[in-house]
Backbone as JSON Lines, residues from 0, in Angstrom:
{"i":0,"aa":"X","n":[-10.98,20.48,12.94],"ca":[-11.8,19.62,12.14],"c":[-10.98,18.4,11.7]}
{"i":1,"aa":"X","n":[-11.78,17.27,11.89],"ca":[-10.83,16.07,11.64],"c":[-11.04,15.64,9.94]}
{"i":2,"aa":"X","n":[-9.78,15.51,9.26],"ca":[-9.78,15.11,7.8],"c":[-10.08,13.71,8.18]}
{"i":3,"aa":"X","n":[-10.78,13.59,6.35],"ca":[-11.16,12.01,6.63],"c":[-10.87,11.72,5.35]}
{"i":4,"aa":"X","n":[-10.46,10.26,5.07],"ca":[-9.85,9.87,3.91],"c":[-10.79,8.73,3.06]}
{"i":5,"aa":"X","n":[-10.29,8.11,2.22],"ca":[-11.07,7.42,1.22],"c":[-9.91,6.33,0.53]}
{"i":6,"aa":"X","n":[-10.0,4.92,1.04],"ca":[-8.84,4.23,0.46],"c":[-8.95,3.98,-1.18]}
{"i":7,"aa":"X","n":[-7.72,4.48,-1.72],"ca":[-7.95,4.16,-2.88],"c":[-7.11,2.99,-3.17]}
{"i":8,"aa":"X","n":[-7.82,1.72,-3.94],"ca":[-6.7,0.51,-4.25],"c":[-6.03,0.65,-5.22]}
{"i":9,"aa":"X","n":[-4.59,0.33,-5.53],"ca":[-3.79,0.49,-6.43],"c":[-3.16,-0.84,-6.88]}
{"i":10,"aa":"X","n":[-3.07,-0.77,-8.17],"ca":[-1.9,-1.7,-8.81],"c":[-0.89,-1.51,-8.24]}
{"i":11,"aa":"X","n":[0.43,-2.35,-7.83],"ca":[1.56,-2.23,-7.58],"c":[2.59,-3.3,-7.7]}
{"i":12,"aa":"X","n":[3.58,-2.63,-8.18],"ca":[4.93,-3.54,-9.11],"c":[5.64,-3.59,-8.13]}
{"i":13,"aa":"X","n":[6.32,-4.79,-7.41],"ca":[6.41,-5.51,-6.35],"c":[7.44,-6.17,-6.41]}
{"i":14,"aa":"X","n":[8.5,-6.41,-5.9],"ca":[9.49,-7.68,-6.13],"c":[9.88,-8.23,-4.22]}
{"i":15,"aa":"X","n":[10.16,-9.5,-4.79],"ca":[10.38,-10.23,-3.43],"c":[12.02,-10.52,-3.65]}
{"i":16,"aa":"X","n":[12.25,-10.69,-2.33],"ca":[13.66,-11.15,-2.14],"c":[13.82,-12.89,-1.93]}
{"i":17,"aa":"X","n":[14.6,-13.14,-2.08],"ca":[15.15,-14.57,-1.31],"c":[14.97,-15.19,-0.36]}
{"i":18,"aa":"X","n":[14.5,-14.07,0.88],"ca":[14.11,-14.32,2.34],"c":[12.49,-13.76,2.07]}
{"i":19,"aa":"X","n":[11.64,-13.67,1.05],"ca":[10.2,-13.45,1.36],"c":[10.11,-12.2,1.36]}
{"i":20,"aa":"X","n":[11.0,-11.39,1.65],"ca":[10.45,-9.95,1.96],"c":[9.86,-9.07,0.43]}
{"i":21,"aa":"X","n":[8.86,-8.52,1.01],"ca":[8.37,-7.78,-0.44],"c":[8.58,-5.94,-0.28]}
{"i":22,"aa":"X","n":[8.87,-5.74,-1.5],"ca":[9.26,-4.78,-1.88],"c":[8.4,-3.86,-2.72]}
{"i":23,"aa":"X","n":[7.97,-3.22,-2.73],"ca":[6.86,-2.22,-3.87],"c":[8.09,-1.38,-4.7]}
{"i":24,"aa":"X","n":[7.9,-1.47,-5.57],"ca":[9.12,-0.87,-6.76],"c":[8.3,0.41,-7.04]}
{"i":25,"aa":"X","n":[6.97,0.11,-7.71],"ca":[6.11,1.25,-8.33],"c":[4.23,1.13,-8.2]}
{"i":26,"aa":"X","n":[3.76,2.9,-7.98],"ca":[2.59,2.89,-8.0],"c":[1.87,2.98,-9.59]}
{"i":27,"aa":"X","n":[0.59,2.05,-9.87],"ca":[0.12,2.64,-11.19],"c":[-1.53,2.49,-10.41]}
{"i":28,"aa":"X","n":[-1.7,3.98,-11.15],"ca":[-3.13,4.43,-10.75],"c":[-3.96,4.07,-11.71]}
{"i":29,"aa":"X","n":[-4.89,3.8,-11.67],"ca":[-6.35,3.41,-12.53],"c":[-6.35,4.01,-14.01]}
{"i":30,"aa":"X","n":[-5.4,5.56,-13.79],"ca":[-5.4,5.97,-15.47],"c":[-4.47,5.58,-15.7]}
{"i":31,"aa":"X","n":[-3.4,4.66,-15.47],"ca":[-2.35,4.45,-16.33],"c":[-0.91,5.28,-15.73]}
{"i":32,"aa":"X","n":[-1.08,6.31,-15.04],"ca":[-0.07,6.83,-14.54],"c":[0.96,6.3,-13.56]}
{"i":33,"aa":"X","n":[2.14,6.0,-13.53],"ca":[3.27,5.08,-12.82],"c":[3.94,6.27,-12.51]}
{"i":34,"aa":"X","n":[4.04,5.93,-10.68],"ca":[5.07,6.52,-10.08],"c":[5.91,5.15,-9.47]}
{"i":35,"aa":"X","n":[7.47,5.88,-9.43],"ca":[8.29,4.98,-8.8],"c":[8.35,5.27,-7.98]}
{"i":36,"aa":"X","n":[8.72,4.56,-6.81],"ca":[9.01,4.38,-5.7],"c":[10.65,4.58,-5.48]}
{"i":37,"aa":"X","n":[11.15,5.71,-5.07],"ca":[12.61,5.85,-4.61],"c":[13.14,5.32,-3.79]}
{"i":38,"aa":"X","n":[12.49,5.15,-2.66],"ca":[13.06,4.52,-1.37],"c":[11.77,3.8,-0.16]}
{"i":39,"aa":"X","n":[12.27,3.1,-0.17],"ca":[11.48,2.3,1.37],"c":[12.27,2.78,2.48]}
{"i":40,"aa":"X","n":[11.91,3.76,3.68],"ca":[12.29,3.98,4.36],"c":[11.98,3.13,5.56]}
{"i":41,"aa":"X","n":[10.71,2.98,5.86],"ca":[9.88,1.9,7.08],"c":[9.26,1.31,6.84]}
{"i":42,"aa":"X","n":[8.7,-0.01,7.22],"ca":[7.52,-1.04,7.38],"c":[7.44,-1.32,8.54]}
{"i":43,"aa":"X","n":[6.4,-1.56,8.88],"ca":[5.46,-1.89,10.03],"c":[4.44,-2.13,9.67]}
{"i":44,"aa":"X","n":[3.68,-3.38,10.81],"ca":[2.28,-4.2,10.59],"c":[1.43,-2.61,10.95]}
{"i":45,"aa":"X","n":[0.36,-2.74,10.09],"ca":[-0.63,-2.0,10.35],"c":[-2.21,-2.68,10.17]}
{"i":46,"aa":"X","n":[-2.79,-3.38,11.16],"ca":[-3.71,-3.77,10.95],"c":[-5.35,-3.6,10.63]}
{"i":47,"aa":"X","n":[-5.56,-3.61,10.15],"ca":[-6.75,-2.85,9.36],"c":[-8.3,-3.36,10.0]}
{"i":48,"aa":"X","n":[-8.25,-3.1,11.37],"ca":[-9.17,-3.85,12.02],"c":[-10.31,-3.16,11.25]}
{"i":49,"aa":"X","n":[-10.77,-2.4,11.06],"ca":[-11.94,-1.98,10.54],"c":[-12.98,-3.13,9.39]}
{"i":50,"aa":"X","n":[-12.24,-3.66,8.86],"ca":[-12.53,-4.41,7.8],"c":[-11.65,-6.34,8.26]}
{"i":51,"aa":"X","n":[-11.23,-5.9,9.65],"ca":[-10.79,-7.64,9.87],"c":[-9.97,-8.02,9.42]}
{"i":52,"aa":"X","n":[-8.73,-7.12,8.45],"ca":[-7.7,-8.03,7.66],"c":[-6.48,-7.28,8.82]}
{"i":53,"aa":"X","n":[-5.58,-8.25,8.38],"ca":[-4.04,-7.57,8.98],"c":[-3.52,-7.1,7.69]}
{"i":54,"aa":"X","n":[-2.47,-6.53,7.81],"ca":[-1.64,-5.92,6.53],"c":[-0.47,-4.45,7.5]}
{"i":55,"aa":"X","n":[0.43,-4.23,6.33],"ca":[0.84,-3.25,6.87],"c":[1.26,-1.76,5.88]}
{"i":56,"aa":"X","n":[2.48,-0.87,6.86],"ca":[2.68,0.12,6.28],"c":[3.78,0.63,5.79]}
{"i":57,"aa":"X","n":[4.21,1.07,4.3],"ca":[5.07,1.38,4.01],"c":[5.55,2.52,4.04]}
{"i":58,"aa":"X","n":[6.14,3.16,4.36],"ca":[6.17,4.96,4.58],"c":[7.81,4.57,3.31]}
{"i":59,"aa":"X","n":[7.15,5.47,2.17],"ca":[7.74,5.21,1.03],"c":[8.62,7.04,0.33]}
{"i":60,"aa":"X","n":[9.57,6.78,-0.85],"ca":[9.63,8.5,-0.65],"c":[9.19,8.27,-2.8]}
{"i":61,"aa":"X","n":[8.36,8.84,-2.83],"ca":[7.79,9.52,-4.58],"c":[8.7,10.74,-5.13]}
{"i":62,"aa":"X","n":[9.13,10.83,-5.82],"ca":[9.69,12.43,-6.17],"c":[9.9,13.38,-4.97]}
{"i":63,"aa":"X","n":[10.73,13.19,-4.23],"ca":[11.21,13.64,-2.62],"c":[10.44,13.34,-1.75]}
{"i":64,"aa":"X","n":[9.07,13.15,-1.72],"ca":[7.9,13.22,-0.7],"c":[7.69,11.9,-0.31]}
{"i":65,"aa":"X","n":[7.55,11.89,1.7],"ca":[7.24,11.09,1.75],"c":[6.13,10.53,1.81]}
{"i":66,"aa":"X","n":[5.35,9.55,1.71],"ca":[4.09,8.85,1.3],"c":[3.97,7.82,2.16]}
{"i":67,"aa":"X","n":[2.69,7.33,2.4],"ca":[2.14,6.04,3.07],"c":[1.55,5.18,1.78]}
{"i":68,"aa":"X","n":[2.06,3.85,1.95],"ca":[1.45,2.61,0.92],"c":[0.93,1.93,1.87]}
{"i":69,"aa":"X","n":[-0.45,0.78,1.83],"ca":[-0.4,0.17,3.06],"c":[-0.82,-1.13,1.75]}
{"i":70,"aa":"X","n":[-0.55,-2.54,3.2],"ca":[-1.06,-4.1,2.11],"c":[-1.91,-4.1,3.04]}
{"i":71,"aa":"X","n":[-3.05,-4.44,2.35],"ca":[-4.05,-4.95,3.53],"c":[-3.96,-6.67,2.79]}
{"i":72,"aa":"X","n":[-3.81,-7.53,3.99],"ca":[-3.82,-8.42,3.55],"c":[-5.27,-9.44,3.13]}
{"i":73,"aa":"X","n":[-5.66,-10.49,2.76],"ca":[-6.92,-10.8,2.42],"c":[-6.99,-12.17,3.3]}
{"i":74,"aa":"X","n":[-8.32,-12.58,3.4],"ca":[-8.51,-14.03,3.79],"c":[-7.4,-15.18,3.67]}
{"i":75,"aa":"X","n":[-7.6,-16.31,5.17],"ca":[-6.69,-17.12,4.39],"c":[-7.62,-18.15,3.42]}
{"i":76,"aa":"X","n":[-8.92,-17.91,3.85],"ca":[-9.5,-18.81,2.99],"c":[-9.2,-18.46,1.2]}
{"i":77,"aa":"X","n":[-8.5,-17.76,0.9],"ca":[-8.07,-17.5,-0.69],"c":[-6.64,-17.25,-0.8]}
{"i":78,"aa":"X","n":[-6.26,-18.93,-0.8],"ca":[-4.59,-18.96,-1.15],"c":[-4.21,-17.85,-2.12]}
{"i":79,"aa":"X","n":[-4.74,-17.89,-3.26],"ca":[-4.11,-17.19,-4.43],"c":[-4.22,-15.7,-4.75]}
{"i":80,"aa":"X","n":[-5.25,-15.18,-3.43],"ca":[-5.03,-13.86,-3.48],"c":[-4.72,-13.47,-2.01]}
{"i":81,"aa":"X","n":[-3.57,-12.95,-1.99],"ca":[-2.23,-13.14,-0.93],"c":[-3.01,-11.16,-0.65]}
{"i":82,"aa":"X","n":[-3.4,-10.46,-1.13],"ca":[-4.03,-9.19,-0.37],"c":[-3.65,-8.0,-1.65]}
{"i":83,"aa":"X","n":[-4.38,-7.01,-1.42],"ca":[-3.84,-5.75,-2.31],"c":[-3.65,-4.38,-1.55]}
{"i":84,"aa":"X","n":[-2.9,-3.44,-2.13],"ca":[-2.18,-2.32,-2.02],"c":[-3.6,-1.57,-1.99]}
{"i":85,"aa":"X","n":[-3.42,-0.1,-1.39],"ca":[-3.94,1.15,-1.4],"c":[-3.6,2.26,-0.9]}
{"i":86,"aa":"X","n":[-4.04,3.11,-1.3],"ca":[-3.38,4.72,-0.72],"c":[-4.79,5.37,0.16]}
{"i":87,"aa":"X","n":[-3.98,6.08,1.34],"ca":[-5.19,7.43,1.21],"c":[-5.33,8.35,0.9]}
{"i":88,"aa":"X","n":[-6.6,8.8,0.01],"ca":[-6.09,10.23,0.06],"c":[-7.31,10.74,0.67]}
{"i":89,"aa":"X","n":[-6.88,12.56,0.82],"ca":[-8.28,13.32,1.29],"c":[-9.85,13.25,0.75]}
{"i":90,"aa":"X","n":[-10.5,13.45,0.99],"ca":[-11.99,13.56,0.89],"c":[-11.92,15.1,0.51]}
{"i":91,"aa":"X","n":[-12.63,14.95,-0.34],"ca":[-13.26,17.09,-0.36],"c":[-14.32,16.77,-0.05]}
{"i":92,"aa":"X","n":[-14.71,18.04,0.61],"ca":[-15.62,18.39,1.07],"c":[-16.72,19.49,0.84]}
């Protein structure tokens, strides 16, 4: 049986470097709850054809575990919103 997921969008505390590159420091969920982010292990473009944006994927580690963050990025027609973060998680069923 194939799992199916449900993107959830998240706030995320972010820092850039010198050369552009962005960094996700920490997740905060809708109630207020902040996880940090320990380590960035990988990025890669992951494009989100479903919905037409590009963006990509962070395979990140939370309290030992590793995790997927993805950016989906947004229109260029909206300079000032450069795209937002989300997670997946499972669906119950």
């Amino acid at each position: 049986m194939k799992r199916t997921f449900d993107r959830v969008y998240v706030k995320v505390n972010t820092d850039f470097d010198s050369t552009g590159y962005m960094r996700p420091r920490s997740i905060v969920w809708s109630d207020g709850r902040i996880f940090n982010i320990d380590e960035v292990k990988d990025f890669r473009p992951a494009s989100t054809l479903s919905r037409n944006h590009g963006g990509d994927c962070y395979t990140i580690v939370i309290r030992g575990e590793e995790k997927l963050l993805f950016f989906e990025k947004t229109s260029e027609y909206f300079a000032s919103r450069v795209g937002r973060w989300f997670v997946e998680c499972p669906v119950s069923e």
